[in-house]
N, C-alpha and C positions, 0 to 999 in steps of 0.2 A: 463558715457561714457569713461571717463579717465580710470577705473578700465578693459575697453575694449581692448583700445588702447596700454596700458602698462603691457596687462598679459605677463608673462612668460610662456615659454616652460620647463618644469622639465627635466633635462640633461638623468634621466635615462630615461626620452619619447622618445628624441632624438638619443637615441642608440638603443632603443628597433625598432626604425623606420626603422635603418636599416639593422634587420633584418628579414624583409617579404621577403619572395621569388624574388617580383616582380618591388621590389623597393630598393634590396641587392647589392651592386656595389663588386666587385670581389679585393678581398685582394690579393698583390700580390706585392709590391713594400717592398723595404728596405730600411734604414739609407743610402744608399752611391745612392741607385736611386731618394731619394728626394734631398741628396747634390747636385749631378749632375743637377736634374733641375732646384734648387735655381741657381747654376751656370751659367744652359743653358739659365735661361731666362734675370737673371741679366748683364751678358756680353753681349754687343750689340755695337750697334753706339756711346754709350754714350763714353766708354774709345776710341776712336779714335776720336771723333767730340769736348767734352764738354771739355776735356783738353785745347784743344787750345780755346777756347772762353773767358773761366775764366780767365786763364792765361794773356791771351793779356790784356782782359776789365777790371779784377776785384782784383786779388791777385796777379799775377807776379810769382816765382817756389815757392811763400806760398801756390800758390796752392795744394801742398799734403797737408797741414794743413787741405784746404778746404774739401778735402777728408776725413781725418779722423774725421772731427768736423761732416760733414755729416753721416760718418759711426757710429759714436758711440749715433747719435738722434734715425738713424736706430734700432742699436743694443738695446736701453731702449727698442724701442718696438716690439724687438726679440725676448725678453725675458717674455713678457706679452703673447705675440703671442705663446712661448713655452708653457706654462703655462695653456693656452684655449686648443692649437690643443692636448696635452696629456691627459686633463680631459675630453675634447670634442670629441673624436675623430669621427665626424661629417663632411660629405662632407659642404660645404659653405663657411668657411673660417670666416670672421670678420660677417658675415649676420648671422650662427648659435650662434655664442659668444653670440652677441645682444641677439638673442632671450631669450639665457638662463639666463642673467642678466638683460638686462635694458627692455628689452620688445618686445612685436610685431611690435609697429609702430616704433622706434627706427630700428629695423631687417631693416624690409621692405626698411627704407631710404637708409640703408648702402647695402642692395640686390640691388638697383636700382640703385646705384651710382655705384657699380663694374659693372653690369650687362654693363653701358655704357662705363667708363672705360678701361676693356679688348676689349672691342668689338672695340673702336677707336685706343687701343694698337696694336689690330692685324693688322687694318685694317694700321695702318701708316705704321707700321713695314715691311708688304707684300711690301708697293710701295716701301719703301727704297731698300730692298731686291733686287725688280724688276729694280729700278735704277741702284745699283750695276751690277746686272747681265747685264744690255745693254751697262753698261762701259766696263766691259771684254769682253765681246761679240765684241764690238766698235775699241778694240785696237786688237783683233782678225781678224778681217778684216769681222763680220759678222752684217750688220743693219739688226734690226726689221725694219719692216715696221712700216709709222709713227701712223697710225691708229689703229694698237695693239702695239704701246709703251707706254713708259711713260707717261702719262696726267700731267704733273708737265711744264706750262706756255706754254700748249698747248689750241689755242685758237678754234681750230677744235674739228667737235668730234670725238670724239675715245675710246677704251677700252685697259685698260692695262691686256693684257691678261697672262702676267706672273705672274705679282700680284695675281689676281680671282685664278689662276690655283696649284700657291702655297699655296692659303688658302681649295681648295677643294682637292686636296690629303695630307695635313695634317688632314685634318678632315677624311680622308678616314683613317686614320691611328688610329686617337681616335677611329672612332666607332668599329674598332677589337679587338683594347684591348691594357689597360695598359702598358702590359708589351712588348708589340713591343715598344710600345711608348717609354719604356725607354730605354728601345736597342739602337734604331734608336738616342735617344738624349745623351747620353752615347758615341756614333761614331763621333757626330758632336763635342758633348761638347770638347772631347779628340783633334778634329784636331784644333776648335776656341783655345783653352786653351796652345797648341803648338806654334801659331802664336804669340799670344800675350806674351808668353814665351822669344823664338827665339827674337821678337821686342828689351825686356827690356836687354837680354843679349846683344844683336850687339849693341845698341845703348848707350851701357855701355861703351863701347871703342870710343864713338866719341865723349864723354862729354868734355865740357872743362868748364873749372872751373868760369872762368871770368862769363859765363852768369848766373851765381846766385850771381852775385852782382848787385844790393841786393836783398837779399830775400826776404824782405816784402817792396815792394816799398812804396814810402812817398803817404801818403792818399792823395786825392785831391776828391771834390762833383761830384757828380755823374754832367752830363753836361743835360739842360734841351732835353726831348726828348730821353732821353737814354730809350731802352727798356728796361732793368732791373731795371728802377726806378718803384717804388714800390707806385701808388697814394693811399694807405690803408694805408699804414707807415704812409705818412704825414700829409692824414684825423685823426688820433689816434694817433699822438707822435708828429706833427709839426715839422718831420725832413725826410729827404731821407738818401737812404743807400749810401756808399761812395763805391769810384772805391780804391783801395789799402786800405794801413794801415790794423790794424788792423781789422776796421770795414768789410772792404774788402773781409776781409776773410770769414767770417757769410755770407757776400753777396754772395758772391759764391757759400758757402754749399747752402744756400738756391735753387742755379740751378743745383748742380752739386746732388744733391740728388736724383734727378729724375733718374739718371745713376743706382740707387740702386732698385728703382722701380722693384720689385718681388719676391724677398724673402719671401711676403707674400701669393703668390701665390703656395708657398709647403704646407701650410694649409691646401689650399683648399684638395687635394690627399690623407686628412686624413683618409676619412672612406676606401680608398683602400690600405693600407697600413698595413702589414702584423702584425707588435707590433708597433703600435700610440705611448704608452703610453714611449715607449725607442726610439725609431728613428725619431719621430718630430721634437724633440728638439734638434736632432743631425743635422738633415739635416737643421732645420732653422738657425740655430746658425753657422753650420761649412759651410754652405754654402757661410752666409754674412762673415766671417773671412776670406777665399779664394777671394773671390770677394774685399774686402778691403784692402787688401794685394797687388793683383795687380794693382790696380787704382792709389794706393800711388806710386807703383814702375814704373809704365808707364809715371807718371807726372812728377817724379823727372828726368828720363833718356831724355821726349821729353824738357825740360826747362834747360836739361843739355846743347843737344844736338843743340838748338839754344836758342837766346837772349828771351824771353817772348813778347819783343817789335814787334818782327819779325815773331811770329808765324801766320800761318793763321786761320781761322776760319773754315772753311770745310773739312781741309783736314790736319789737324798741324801735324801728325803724318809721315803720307807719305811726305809732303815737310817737314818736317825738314829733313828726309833720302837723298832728293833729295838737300836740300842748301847744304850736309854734301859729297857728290859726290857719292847718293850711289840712284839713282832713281828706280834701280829695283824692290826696296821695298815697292814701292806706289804700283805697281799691287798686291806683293804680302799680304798686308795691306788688300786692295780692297780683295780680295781672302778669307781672314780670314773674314772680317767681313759678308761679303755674306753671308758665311758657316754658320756664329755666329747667322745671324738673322732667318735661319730658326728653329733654336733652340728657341729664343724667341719668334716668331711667333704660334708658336704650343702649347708652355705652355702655355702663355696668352690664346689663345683659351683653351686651356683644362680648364683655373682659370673658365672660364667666363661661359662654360656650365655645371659646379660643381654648381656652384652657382646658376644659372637658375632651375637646377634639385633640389637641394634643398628646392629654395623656392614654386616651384610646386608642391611636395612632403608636404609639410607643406599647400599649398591648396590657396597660394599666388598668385599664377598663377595657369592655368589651372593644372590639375590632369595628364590628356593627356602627359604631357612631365614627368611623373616620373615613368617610365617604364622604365626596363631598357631590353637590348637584352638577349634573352633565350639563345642563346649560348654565345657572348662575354662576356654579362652581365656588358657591357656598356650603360650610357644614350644617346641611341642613336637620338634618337627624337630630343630633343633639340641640339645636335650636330650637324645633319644634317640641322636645319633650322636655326643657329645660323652662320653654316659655307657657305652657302648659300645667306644669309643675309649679311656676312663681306665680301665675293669675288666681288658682286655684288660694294658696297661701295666703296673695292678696286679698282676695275676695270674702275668705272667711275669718281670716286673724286681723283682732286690731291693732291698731297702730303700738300702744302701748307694749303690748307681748312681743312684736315684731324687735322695737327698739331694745328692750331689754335684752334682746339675744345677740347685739352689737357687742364684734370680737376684736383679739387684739392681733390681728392678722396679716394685716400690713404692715403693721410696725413689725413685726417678726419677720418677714418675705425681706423687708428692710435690711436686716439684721444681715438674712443669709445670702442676698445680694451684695453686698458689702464685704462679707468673708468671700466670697464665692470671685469677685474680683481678686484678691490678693492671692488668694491660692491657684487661680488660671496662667495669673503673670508669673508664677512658679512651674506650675506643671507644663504650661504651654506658652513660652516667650514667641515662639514662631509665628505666631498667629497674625494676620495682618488685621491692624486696627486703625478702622480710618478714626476714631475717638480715642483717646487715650485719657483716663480720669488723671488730672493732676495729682503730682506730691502723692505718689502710694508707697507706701501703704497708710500714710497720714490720713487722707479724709476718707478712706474705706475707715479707718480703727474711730476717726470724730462720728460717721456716718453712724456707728454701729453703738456706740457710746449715749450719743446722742436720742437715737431711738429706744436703748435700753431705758434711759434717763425715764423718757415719754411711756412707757411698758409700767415702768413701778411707779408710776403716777395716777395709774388707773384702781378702776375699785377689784380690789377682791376676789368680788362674784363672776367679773371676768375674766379671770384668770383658770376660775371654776368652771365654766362653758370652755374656754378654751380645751382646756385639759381633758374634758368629757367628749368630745369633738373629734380630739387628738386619740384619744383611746380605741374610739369607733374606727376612725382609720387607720392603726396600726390592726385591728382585725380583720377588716376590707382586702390590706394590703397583704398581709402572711396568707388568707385566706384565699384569693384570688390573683393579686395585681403579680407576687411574686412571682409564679409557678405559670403567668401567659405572658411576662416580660418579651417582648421581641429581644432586648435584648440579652439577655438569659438565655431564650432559646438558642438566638443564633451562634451563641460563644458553646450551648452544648455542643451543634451540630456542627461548630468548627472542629472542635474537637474529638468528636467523632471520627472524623474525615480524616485528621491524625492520624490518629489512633487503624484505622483499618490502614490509613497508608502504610503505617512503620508497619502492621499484621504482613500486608503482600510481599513490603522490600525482604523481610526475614524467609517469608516462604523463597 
C-alpha cells in the first residue's frame, strides 16, 4: 500500500499532460507579468496594518530587521520554488512539485491545504476590501445599507454584497483570459505601488530622529495572555517568545511573514507562461526583492515618523500622518490599500483554481473540472464554482471568523518544496534545469529550518485547524482521490497489458 501512496508522477508525464488539447492552458504571460502579480498579491493590508502591530508589541523601529529576517526565510524558499517552477513548469504550484518528488499522498495534502488556503485568502481579503470601500464611501457622505454592508460585529442578518460582488467579477475576469488578467493587475499594481511610493517619500520629511531611540528596545516576557505568545514554543522548549530585544525581533518575523504571503502564488501561472524555464525565476525572486525593499522602507519612515510606543494598531500608518498634522493621508492610505486589495484578491483566486484544476487533471478530484474553455482556454469550471463558493463565504461570514481560520499552509508547502528539491537532485540528476538553487542541500535544509522556526511561532489553535483540515483530506483522498488517480489507473492498465502479454507468449 505504501508503494501506492508514495508513487511519483514522472516530470515529463507532467508536461506531456499539458499538452492535450482539452486540458492545454494558454501561454501567454511574461517575466514582468509574473513580477507584477508576485507584487499585486503580495502588497496588501499587511504593509499598512502589520507595521504598526509589531512595532508597538514586539521590536519597536527593529522592526525593519523583523522584515528582512522575514524576507530572507521567504527568499531560501524562492529559491527552491525557482528551481521546481523552471523544471516543472506545471500549473499547481508546491501540489505538482510533491508529486514529482515525494509522492501522491504527500501532493494530495499540500493540494488540500492551498486549495483551503486561498480560498479563505480570498474570501478575507474581499471583506477587507469591502470595509475599506464603506469607509470612503462613509466619509463621502454615501451609507450602504446596513443589511448589504459589512457583517463584521454585525448581529443581524445581512450580506455583504460588495465583498460576493468583488469576488464574482474577478472571476468573471479569469474565465477570459490570462492576459486581461494581467492587464487589469498591471493598472492596479502600478496605482497601489505609487501610494505606497508617495507614503515613504512624504513621510521621509516628517522623521525625527529621537523616535528610534532605541532601536531595539530592552526585552521584557511576553505578559501572560498575550496573543502572540506561542503555547507550542513552551510545550517543546519550556520558554515563550519575548516582546523586544533581540528575541523580539524573530517574534515579529514570525507575524510579520504572513505580509509576504504569495510570492508563491506566481508558481502556480507556470504552465501559462510563455518561457517558465527563464521568467519563473525572475518573476519569483524580483518580485519578493521589490516587495522586501518596500516593507523595510515603510517601517523605517512610519517608526520615524512617530514614537513606536505611540503607534496604533489598525491604522499606524494613516495616524502617524495624522499625529504629524498631515490627516489627509489617512483617506488617501485607505484609497491605496482598497485599490491594492483587489489585486490580491484576484491572484489568490487565480493560485487556488490552478491548483484545483491540477489536481483534477491528475484524476484527484473529479475529471469534470479539467477542461478548460475552447475559446479562452481557461479552467473555467473550477473557476466558476470556486468564485461562487468564496462570494458566497464572503458575503455571509464576517471578517473576524474568516481571520481566525488563517492556516499554517504555506509555511508547510515551504517545508515540502524544499525537501522536494533535494530529493529530485537525487532521484533525477538528469533533468535539465535552466535554475539551479545554489549550495544544496544547504538552503533547501536553512529553507526548511527556517520556516519550521516560523510554524512553532504560531498559536496553537492553528495548528488545531490545521490538523482538522488535514484529517478531512486524508478521508476525501482514501475515499476518492486514491482509487481515480490517473496515475494509479494507468500503472494498473500497464500492468495489465503485461500480464496478458507474458498469458499469450506462454500459450
Amino acid at each position: 500500500m505504501s508503494s501506492t501512496l508514495f508513487r511519483t508522477k514522472r516530470v515529463e508525464q507532467s508536461i506531456l499532460d499539458t499538452e492535450e488539447p482539452e486540458h492545454a492552458l494558454k501561454k501567454s504571460l511574461s517575466a514582468l507579468d509574473l513580477t507584477v502579480f508576485g507584487v499585486g498579491v503580495i502588497i496588501g493590508t499587511g504593509i499598512f496594518v502589520l507595521t504598526g502591530t509589531v512595532a508597538k508589541n514586539n521590536a519597536g523601529p527593529a522592526v525593519a530587521l523583523a522584515f528582512v529576517a522575514a524576507g530572507v526565510a521567504c527568499a531560501l524558499a524562492a529559491l527552491c520554488y525557482a528551481e521546481f517552477a523552471s523544471t516543472v513548469p506545471v500549473a499547481g504550484s508546491a501540489y505538482t512539485f510533491s508529486y514529482a518528488s515525494l509522492g501522491e499522498l504527500p501532493a494530495w495534502i499540500i493540494g488540500w491545504d492551498l486549495v483551503l488556503e486561498f480560498a479563505l485568502g480570498t474570501a478575507v481579503v474581499a471583506v477587507g476590501w469591502s470595509g475599506y470601500i464603506q469607509s470612503l464611501m462613509d466619509t463621502a457622505g454615501w451609507a450602504m445599507p446596513e443589511a448589504l454592508g459589512s457583517r463584521e460585529g454585525a448581529d443581524a442578518f445581512g450580506f455583504d454584497i460588495l465583498a460576493a460582488a468583488l469576488v464574482l467579477v474577478l472571476t468573471c475576469i479569469l474565465v477570459v483570459g490570462m492576459k486581461l488578467s494581467a492587464r487589469i493587475t498591471s493598472v492596479v499594481v502600478a496605482i497601489k505601488v505609487t501610494v505606497v511610493l508617495v507614503v515613504i517619500i512624504a513621510g521621509a520629511f516628517l522623521i525625527d530622529g529621537d523616535n528610534y531611540d532605541p532601536f531595539i528596545p530592552k526585552q521584557k516576557a511576553v505578559e501572560a495572555g498575550d496573543s502572540l505568545q506561542s503555547p507550542l514554543i513552551q510545550l517543546m522548549f519550556g520558554w515563550a517568545p519575548s516582546n523586544f530585544g533581540v528575541m523580539g525581533i524573530f517574534t515579529a518575523a514570525s507575524v510579520v511573514f504572513f505580509a509576504f504571503i504569495g510570492f508563491d502564488v506566481v508558481a502556480t501561472a507556470a504552465e501559462e507562461t510563455k518561457n517558465p524555464q527563464r521568467d519563473m525565476p525572475r518573476g519569483i525572486i524580483g518580485s519578493l526583492i521589490i516587495c522586501t525593499t518596500l516593507y523595510v522602507a515603510v517601517s523605517i519612515v512610519v517608526t520615524g515618523m512617530q514614537h513606536y510606543s505611540q503607534l496604533s494598531v489598525d491604522a499606524p500608518l494613516a495616524d502617524a500622518f495624522k499625529a504629524t498634522g498631515h490627516p489627509w493621508f489617512g483617506g488617501f492610505i485607505s484609497f491605496g490599500a482598497a485599490v491594492g486589495l483587489t489585486t490580491v484578491c484576484m491572484i489568490l483566486l487565480l493560485g487556488q483554481t490552478r491548483v484545483f484544476f491540477a489536481m483534477s487533471r491528475d484524476g484527484l478530484l473529479p475529471r469534470f473540472f479539467s477542461h478548460v474553455h475552447p475559446r479562452f482556454k481557461t479552467p473555467h469550471r473550477p473557476t466558476i464554482l470556486l468564485g461562487v463558493v468564496i462570494a458566497v463565504l464572503a458575503g455571509f461570514t464576517p471578517l473576524t471568523e474568516l481571520a481566525a481560520l488563517v492556516n499554517i499552509g504555506t509555511l508547510f508547502a515551504f517545508v515540502v518544496v524544499a525537501i522536494g528539491v533535494i530529493i529530485l537532485r537525487k532521484t533525477r540528476p538528469d533533468l535539465p534545469r535552466s535554475f539551479r538553487t545554489p549550495w544544496v542541500p544547504v538552503i533547501p535544509i536553512l529553507s526548511v529550518c527556517a520556516s519550521l522556526w516560523l510554524m512553532i511561532n504560531l498559536p496553537a489553535e492553528t495548528w488545531v485547524r490545521f490538523a482538522v483540515w488535514m484529517a478531512a483530506g486524508f478521508v476525501v483522498y482514501f475515499l476518492y482521490g486514491r482509487s481515480h488517480s490517473r496515475l494509479g489507473l494507468h500503472r494498473e492498465t500497464t500492468e495489465a497489458e503485461v500480464e496478458k502479454g507474458h498469458g499469450q507468449g506462454t500459450a
